[in-house]
Every structure is written in C-alpha cells, then in structure tokens.
MARLUM-537300 format. One record per residue: x, y, z of N, C-alpha, C, CB in turn. Coordinates in steps of 0.02 Angstrom, whole numbers, plus 50000, padded with zeros to 5 digits. Glycine has a CB too. Layout:
N
XYZXYZXYZXYZ
...
END
This chain:
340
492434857950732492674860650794492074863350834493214866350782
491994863650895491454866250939491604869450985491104862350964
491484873651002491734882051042491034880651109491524892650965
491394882651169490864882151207490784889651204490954878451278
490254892151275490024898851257490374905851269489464899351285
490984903651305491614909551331492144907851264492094907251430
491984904151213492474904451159493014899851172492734911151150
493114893051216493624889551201493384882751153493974888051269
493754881151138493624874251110493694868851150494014872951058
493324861351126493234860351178492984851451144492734866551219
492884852051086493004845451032493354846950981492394842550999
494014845050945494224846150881494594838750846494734852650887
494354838750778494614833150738495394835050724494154832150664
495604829950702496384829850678496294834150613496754821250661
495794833250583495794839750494495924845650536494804841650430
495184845550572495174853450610495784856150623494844853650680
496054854050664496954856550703497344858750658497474850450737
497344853750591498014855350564497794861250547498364851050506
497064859750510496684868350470497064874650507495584870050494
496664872850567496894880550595497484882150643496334883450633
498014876050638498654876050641498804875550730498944882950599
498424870850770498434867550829498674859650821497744868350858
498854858050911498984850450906498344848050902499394846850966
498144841650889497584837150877497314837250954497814828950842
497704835751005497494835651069497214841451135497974832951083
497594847251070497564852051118496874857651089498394855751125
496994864451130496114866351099496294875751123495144860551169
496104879151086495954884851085495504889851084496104885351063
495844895951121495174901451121495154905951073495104905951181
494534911451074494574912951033495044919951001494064912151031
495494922451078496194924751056496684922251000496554924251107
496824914951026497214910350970496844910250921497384902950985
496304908550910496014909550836496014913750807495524908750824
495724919150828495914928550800496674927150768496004936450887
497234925350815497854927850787497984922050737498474929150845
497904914850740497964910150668497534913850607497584901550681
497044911250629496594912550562496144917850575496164906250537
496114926850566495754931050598495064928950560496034938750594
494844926250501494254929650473493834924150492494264931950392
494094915550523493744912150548493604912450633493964907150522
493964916050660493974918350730493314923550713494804922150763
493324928050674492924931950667491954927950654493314935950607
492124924750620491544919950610491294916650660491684915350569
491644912850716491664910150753491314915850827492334907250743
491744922050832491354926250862490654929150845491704930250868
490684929650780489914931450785489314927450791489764934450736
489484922350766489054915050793489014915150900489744905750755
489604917250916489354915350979489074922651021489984911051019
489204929551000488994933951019488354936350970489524937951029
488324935250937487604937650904487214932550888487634941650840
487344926250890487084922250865486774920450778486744922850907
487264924150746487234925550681487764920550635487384933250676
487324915950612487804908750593487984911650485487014897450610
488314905550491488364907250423488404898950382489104912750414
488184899150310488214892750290488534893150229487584889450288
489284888950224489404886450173489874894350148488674883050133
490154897050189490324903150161491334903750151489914909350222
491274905950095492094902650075492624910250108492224900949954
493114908450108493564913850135494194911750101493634914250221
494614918050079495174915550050495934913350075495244919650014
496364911350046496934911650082497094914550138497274913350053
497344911950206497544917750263498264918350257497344915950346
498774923250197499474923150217499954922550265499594926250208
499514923450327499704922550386499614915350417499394927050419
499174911350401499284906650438499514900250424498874906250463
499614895550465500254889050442500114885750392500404883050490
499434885550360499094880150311498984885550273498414875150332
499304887550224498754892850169498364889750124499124897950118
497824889750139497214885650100496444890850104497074876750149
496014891350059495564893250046495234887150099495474894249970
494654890050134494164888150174493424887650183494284890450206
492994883850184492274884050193492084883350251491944879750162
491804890250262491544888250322490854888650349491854890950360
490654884450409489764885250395489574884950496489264875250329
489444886450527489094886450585488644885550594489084889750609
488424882450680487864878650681487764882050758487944869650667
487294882050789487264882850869487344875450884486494886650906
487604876050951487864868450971487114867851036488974868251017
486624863251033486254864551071486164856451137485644867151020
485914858651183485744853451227485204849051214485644855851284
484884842851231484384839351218483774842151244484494833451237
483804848451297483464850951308483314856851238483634852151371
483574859651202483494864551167483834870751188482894865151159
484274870051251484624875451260485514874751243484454877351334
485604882151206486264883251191486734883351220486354886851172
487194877751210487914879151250488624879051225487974874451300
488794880451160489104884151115488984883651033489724883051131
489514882651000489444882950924489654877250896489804888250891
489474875450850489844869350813489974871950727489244861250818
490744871550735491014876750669491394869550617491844884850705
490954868650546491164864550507491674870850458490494859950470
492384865450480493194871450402493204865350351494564873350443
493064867350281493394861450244493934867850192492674854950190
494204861650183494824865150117494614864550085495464863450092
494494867450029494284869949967494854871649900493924876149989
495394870249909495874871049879495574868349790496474866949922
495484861849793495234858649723494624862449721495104849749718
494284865249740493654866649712493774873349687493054865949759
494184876949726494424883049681494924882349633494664888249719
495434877449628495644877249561495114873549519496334874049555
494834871049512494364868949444493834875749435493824860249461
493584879149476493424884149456493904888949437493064886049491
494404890349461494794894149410495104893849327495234894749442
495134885849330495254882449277494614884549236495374874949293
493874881849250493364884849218493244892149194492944883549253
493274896549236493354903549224493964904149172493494907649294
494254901049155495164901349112494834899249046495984894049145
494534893149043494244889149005493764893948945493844884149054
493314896148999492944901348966493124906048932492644903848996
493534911848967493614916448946493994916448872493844919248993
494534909948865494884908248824494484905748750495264903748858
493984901848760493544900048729493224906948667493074897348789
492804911048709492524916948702492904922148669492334918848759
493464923448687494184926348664494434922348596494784925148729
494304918548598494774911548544494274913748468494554898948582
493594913548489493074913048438493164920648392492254911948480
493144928548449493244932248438494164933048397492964934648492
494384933148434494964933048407495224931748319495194928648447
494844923148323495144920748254494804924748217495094913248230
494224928748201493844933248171494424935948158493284936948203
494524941248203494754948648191495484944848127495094954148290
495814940748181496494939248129496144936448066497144932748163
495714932048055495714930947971495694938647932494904925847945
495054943647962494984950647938495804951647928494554956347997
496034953447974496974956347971497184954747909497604952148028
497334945747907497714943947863497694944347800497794939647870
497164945547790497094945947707497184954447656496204942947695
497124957947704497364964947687498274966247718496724970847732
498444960147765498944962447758499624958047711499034963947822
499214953747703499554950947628499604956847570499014944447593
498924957347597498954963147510499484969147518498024968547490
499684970347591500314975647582500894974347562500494978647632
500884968947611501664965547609501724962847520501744957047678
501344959647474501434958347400501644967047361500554954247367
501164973547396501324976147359502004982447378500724977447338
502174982347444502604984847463503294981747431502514984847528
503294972747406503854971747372504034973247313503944967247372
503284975947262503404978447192503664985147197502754978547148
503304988347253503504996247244504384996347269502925002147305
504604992147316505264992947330505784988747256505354989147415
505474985147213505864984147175505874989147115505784978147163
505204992147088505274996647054505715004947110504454996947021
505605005647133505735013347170506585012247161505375014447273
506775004547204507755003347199507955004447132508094994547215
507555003047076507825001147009508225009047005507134998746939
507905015547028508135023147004508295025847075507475028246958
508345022347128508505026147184508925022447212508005028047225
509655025547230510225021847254510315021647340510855025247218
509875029147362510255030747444510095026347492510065037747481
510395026947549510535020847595509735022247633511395021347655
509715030347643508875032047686508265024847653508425043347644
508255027447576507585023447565507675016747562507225025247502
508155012947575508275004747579508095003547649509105001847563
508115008547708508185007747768507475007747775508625012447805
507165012947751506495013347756506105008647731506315018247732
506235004847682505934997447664506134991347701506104995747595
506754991847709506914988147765506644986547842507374990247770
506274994647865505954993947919505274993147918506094998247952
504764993947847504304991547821504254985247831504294992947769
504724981747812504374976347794504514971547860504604973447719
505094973147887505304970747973504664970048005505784976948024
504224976947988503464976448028502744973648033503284980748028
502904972447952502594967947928502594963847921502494967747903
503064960747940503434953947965503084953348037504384954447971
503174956848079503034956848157502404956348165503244962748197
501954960348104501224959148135501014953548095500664965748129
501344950548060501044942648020501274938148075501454939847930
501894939448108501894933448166501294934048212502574933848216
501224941848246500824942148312499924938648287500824952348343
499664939148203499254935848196499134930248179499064937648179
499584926048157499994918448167499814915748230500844918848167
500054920348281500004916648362499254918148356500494920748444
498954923848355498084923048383497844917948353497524929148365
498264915048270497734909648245497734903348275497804908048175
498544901548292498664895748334498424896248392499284894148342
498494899848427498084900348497497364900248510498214906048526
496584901848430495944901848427495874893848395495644908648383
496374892348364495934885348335496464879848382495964883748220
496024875148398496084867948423496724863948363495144863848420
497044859948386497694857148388497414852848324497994853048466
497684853348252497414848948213497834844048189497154851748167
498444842148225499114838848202498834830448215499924841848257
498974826048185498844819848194499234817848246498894816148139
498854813748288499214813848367499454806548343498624814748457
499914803948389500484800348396500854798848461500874803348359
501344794448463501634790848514502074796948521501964783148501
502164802748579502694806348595502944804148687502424814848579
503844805548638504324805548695504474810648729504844803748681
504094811448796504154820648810504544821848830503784824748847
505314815448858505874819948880506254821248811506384816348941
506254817748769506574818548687506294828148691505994811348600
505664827648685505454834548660505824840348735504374834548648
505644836648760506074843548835506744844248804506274839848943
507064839848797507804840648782508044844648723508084834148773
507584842848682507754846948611507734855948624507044844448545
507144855048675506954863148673507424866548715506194865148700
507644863448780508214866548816508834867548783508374862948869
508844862248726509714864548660509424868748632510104858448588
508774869948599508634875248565508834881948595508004874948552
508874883848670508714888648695509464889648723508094888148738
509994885448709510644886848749511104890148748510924883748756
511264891948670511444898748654511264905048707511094899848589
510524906248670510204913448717510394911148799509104914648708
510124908648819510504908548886511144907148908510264905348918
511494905248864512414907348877512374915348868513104903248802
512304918848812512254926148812512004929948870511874927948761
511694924848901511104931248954511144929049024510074931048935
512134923249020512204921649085511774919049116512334925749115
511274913249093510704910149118510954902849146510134909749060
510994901549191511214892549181510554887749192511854889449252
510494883649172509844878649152510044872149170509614878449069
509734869749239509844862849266509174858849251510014863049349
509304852349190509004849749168509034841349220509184851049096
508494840449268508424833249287507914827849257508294833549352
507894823549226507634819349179507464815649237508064816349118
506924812449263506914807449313506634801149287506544809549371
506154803049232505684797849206506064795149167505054799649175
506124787249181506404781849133506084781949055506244774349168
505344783149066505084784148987504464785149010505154777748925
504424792448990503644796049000503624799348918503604803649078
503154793448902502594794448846501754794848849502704789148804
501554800648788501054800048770500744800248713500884802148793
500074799948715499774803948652499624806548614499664805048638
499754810848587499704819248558500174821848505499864824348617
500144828848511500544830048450501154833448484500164834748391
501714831748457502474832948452502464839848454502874830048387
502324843748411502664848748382502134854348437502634849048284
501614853148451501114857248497501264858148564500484854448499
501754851648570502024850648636502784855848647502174841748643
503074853948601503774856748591503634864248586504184853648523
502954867748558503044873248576502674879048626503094874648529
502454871948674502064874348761502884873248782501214866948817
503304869348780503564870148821504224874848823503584865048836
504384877448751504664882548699504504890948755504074881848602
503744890248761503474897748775503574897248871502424899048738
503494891948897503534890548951504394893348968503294882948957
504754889948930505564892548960505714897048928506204887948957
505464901248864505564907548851505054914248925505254907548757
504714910948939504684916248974504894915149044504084918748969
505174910249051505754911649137506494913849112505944902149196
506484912849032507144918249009506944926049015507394916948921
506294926648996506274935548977506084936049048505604939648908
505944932449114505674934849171506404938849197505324928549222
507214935749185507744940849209507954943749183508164940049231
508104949149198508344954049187509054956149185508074956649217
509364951949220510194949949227510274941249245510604955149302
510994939049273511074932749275510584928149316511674932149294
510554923249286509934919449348510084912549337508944920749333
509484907549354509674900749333508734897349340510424896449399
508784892549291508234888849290508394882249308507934889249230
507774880849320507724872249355507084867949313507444872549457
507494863749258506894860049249506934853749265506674860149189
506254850749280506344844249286505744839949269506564843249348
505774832749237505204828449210505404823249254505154826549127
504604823449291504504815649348504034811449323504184816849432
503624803949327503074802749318502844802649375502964798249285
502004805049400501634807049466501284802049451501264814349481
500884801249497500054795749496500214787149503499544796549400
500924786149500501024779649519500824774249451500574778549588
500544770149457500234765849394499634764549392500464759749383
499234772049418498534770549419498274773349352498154773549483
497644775249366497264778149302497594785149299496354778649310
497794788149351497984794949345498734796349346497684798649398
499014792449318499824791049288499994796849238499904783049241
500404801449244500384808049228501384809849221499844812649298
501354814049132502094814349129502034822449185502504815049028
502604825149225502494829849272503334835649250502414825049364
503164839049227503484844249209503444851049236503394844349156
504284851049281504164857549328504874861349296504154855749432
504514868349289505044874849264505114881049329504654879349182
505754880349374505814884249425506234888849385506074881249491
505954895549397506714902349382506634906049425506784907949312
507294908749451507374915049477507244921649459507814915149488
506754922249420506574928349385506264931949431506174927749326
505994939149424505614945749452504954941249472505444953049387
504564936249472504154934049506503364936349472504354936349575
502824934949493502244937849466501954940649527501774933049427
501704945549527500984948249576500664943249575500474954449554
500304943249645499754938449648499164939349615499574937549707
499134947049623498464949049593498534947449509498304957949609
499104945349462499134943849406499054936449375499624946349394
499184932549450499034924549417498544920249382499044920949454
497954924249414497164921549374497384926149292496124926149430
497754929349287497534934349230498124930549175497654944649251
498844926749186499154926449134499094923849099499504925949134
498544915849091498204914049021497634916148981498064908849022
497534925249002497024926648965497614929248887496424933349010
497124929648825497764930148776497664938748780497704925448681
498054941648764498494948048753498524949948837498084955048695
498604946748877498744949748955499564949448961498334944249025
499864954248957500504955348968500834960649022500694956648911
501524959249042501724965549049502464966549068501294968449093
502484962949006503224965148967503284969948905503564958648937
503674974548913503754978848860503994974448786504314984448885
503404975848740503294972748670503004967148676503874971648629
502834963548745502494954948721501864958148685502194948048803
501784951448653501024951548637500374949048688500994947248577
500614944348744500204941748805499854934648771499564948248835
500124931248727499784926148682500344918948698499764929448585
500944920848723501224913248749501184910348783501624911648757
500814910748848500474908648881499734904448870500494913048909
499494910148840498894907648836499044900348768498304914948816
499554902248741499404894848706499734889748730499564894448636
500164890548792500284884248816499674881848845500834883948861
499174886148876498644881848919498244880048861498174886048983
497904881648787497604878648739498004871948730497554883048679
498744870848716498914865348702498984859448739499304866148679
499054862248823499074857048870498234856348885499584859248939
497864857848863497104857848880496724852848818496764866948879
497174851348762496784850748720497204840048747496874857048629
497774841348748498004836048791497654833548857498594837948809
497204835048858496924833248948497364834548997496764825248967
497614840548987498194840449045498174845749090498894840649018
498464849549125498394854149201499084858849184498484848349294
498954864449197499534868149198499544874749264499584871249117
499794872149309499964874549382500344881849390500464868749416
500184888149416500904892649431500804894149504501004900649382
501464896249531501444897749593502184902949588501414890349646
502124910249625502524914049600502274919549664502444915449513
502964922149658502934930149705503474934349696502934929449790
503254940949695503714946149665504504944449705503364955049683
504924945549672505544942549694505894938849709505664943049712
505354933149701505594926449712505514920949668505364924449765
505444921549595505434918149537504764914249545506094913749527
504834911549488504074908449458503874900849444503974911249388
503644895349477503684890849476502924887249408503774889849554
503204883949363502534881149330502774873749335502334884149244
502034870649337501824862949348501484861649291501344861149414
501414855949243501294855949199501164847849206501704859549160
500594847349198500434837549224499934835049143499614836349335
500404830949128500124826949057499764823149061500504823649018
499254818549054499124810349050499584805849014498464808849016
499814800949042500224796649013499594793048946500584790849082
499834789948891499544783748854499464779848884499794781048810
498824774448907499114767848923499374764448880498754763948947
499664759148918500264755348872499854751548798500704747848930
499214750748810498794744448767498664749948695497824740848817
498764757548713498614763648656499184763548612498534771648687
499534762848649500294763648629500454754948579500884764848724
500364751648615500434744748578500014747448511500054737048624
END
C-alpha cells in the first residue's frame, strides 16, 4: 500500500484491501486506518510524520478488525526519481502460519524439556510408592484379622483409593514423557472415533450431554497406533465433557482435507458448548500439569499433542470464554501403496 504525504492512499493490491478490510478499488486515509487497524495506522503515521520507518515488525491480532490475522509490517519512504519524498510505501503480510509453527515449536520444546524432566521424577515416585501400596496391604490384612470397626476399614479404604490416584497421575506423566512404542499398523479412525463416543455415552446421558456424531469420510485410514489414538481422542471429548457444568451438547465430526494430494489428511473436529478458554490460556493448555479444573492433573492434553505429534499430525484450538471450545485435529492419511 502507498500513502501519499497528507495520509491517503493512493496504490493498493487486492491482499492489501482485504488485510485492512477496504474494497480493492477504493483507498483510504489515515482516519479509516486508525479506526480498522489502529496499530498499523499508527505505523503508517509515524513513517509519514517523523519519518521513522520500521522493518519487518510483527503486530498481533486486531480484535477489532474484519480479518483477525497477525501482521508484518515494514515501511519504506516512497521517493521521486529525483530523490525527493512524496509519501510511504507500507509492505502488510499475514503471518498467521508463521506464528502457528512457532507456537507449535515453543509447544514442542517446552514439552520435550518437561517430558525428560518429568519421566525422572515419576520413575523416582514409583518405586517407593509400590513399596507402600505392597505394604499398606500386609498391615491391613494383619490389623482386620483383630480389628472389626467400620472407622479402620474406611481408613484403609481411603488409603489405598489414594494410592491408587497417585499411581494413575504417575502412569499419565510416564505415558505423556516417553514416545509411542506400540507397533504401528493400518488404523480405521472413524472405527476408533466411534468406539470412543459409545465409550463415553453413558456419562453423558447422566450429565444431559447430547453428542452429534457426523462421519463424512468414506474411509479415512492411517498409520499408527490404535490404542494411542483412541486415547487422544478419549482426553479430547473428556474434556468438552468436564468443560460443562450443566446440560450442553457436542459436535463431532471426521472429514478427509487436502484432496488427493501429498497433504491428504484424516480431519477431526470436537465443537462443545462448554465455559470456553481465556485467550490468555491457549498457548498454555499443552504444557503438562497446566490446569484449571479443580483436581485435574493438566496432563490430558498434553498427551493428546505427544500422540498426535508423534503421528505427524497438527492439533488446532480456537475458544472464548462463553462460547465453547473448538479442537482441529489433522492426521496424515497412509498412502494407499503403505497400506497395500
């Protein structure tokens, strides 16, 4: 886009327009720009009143304006063949993919780093807490043999309930630090969707949940392992169950995306009407113990993105407080010649 020196525009591409939410033909000052996009109006003014350019400098989402997209932006003085100035020439690109793969990277990492630490601490855990749980069952069989009352059965009873709870919660850190060791195989991922939505139909009859299941893909198969899959997508619809709080309804659905190219992809979307996420929480829910539900551990998440990651695959959220929680979940298909 190119701004003459009173701030109208005065060349703009068809990208440009849509960017900052004009017709292709038509052209704006830098009022209209202030009110679309203030922080590139802002850029744009100081380039032409101070002459203070900027290169390559990113800006985030504008909630306000028609395109919400992350932006690069870089300024130039727009000059004559003589060498004199007669406005600005302002390069916007979208940046959308370049900040999700860096966010993905930053996810990548932290998970990594966390994963290494982690499986430490749980091997330490587990082996002292075997040694309770073996000996908490001798002492409760000798102690019952001469003690009849209902108190001390209750009290072993809630012993060992807990010790139960913290052998699962270090179960998940182990599955969630080590890489997927199941022998991979030809999987049917609407077979596995389907199983997990019967698994779950009960609890959501109880909790007044209704669950609209659309199957679109004639047969979306891949690679990988079954059971790693069945339980990304297990933790995925358990938590658009624990996201309500009273009656609601979920929306799942399996498409194939990418057409029949190289990037032919099974596409699995989970809509609920649940309490929604903060924005400020979305970079944070595949770190493992990031929670904030009363009693999670913050570890089901993070192992759906280990298991869809170890799959070559993408796992998408988009969410706002009160308006439920949308996840995208994009597989690689097998080609057919793997599969043969």
């Amino acid at each position: 886009v190119t701004f003459d020196l009173v701030g109208r525009s005065n060349l703009i591409n068809r990208s440009g327009a849509q960017l900052i939410g004009v017709p292709p033909t038509g052209a704006i000052d830098m009022a209209g720009l202030l009110n679309k996009r203030y922080e590139l109006g802002r850029l744009v003014g100081q380039a032409l009143s101070d002459e203070s350019y900027v290169q390559d400098l990113d800006i985030p989402e504008d909630e306000t304006a028609e395109i919400k997209v992350p932006l690069r932006i870089s300024t130039f003085p727009l000059l004559e063949t003589s060498g004199r100035r007669i406005g600005v020439i302002t390069l916007i690109k979208d940046i959308t993919e370049v900040v999700s793969l860096e966010r993905e990277l930053r996810t990548a990492e932290r998970l990594t780093s966390l994963g290494t630490l982690s499986a430490g601490i749980a091997h330490e855990i587990k082996n002292p807490l075997s040694a309770i749980d073996l000996n908490l069952r001798l002492l409760e069989s000798e102690v019952l043999e001469n003690v009849h009352d209902g108190d001390t059965k209750e009290y072993f009873r809630i012993l060992r309930e807990e010790i139960g709870r913290l052998n699962a919660i270090v179960d998940n850190v182990l599955r969630f630090s080590r890489p997927s060791s199941a022998p991979g195989g030809p999987v049917d991922v609407a077979g596995i969707l389907q199983r997990t939505v019967d698994l779950l139909a009960h609890t959501c009859r109880e909790r007044a949940i209704s669950v609209d299941v659309r199957i679109e893909a004639d047969s979306c198969v891949l690679w990988g392992d079954a059971s790693g899959l069945q339980q990304a997508f297990l933790n995925i619809l358990l938590n658009a169950i624990q996201s309500m709080h009273e009656a609601g309804s979920i929306r799942v659905s399996l498409d194939i995306s990418g057409g029949d190219g190289p990037d032919r992809s099974c596409e699995l979307t989970v809509q609920d009407s649940g309490c929604g996420i903060h924005a400020r929480d979305i970079e944070r829910i595949f770190d493992p113990f990031f929670t904030n539900k009363s009693g999670g551990t913050g570890l089901g998440l993070s192992i759906v993105h280990r298991i869809v990651s170890d799959h070559k695959g993408t796992v998408q959220v988009s969410s706002a407080p009160g308006k439920g929680t949308r996840f995208v979940v994009r597989l690689p298909m097998a080609a057919q010649e793997v599969l043969s």
